[in-house]
C-alpha positions as CSV (number, residue, x, y, z in Angstrom):
1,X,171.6,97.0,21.3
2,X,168.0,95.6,21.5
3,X,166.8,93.2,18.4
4,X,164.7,94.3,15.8
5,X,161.0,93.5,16.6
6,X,160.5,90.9,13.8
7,X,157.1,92.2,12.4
8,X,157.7,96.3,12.7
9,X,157.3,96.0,8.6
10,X,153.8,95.1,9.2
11,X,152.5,97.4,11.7
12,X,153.9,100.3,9.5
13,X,152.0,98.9,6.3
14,X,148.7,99.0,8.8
15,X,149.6,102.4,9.5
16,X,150.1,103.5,6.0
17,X,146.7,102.0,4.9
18,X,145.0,103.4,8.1
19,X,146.2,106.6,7.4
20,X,145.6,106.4,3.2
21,X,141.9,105.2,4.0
22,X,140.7,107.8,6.7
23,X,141.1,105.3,10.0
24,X,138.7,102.9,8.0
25,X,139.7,99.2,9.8
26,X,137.5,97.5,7.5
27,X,139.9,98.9,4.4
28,X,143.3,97.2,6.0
29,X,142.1,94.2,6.9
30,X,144.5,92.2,4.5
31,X,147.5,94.2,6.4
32,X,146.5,93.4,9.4
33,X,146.2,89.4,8.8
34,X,149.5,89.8,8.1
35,X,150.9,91.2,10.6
36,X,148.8,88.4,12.6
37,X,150.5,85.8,10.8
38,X,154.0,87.2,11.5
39,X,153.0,87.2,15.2
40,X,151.3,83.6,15.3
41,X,155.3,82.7,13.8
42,X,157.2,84.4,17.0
43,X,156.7,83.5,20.9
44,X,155.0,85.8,23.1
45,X,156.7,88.9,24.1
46,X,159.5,88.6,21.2
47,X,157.8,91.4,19.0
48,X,156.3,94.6,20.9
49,X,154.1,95.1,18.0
50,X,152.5,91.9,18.6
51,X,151.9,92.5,21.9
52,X,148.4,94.2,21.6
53,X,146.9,90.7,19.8
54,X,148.5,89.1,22.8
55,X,146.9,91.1,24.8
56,X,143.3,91.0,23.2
57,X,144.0,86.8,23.1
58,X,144.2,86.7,27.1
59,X,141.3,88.7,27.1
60,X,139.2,86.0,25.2
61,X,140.4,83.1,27.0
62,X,139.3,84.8,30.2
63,X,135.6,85.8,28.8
64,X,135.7,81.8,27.6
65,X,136.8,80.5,31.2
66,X,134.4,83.3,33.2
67,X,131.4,81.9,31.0
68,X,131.5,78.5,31.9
């Protein structure tokens, strides 16, 4: 039986206020610090939720290295 992906509480509050304030990011953005804070607290690839902030995280790094 797979583990419980540590920060699914926080990626259904984001849905919750995404959904309560018409898909506006800008409304949610205390709910989605913390769901960024529960991921900064688990290693990469433990929670699935996390996984798009991984994702976008790579994507900076490689901008960073391609600029220089």
């Amino acid at each position: 039986m797979p583990q419980k992906d540590p920060c699914q509480k926080q990626a259904c509050e984001i849905q919750k206020c995404l959904q309560a304030n018409s898909y506006m990011e800008s409304k949610c953005q205390a709910v989605i610090q913390e769901l960024r804070k529960c991921c900064a607290q688990y290693p990469k690839g433990r929670s699935v939720v996390c996984s798009g902030f991984e994702k976008e995280e790579e994507e900076k790094l490689t901008l960073k290295s391609a600029s220089k």
